[in-house]
C-alpha positions as CSV (number, residue, x, y, z in Angstrom):
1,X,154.3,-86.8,-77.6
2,X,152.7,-86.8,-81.0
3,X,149.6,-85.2,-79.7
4,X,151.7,-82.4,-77.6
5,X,153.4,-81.4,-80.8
6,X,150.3,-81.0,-82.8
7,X,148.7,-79.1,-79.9
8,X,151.2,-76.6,-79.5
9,X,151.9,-76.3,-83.6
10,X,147.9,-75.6,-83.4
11,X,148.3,-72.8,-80.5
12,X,151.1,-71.3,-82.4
13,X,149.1,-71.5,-85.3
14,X,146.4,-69.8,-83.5
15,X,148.1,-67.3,-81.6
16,X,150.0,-66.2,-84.7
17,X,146.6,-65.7,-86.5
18,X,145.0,-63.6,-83.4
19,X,148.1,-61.5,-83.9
20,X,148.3,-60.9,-87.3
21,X,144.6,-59.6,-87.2
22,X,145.5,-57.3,-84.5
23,X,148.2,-56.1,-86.2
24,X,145.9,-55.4,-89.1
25,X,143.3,-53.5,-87.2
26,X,146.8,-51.6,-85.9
27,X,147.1,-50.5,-89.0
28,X,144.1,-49.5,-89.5
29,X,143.7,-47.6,-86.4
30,X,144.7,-44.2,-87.5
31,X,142.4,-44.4,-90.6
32,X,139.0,-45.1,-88.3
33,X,139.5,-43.0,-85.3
34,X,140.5,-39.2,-85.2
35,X,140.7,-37.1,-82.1
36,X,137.6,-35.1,-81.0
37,X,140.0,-31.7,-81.3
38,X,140.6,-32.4,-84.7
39,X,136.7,-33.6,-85.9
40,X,135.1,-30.4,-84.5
41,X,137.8,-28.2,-85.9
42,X,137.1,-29.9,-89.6
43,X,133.5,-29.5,-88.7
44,X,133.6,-26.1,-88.1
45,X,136.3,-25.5,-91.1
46,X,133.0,-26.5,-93.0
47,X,130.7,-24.6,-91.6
48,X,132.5,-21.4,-92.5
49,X,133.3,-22.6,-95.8
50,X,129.5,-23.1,-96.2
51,X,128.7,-19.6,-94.6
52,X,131.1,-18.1,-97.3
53,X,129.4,-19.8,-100.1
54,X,125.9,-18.8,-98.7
55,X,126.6,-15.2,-98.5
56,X,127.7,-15.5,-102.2
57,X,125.1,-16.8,-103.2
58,X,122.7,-14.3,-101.2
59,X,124.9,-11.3,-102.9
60,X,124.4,-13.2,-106.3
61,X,120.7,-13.5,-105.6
62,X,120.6,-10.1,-104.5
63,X,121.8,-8.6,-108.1
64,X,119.9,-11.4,-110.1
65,X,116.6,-9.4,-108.4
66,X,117.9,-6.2,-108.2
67,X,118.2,-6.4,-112.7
């Protein structure tokens, strides 16, 4: 009887652990994955920031060697 009662208080034990680090990785969840829709439109948010700042920098170029 003894030993039935510590085994199950250890699987408890254990199966309360197992889900309290699935809960965690729950949590984290939404801070790890994002949805392929949303990563290429970030991505190609970038890109056109980066094509603006080139073609600033081109026009700035352009007047430093025009002086």
């Amino acid at each position: 009887a003894i030993a039935g009662i510590t085994g199950l208080g250890w699987g408890t034990g254990k199966l309360f652990t197992r889900l309290r680090s699935l809960e965690d990785r729950i949590d984290r969840f939404p801070i790890e994955y994002v949805l392929k829709q949303d990563y290429i439109r970030e991505m190609e948010k970038m890109n056109r920031e980066f094509d603006n700042i080139n073609d600033k920098l081109d026009k700035l170029m352009e007047r430093v060697l025009t002086r």
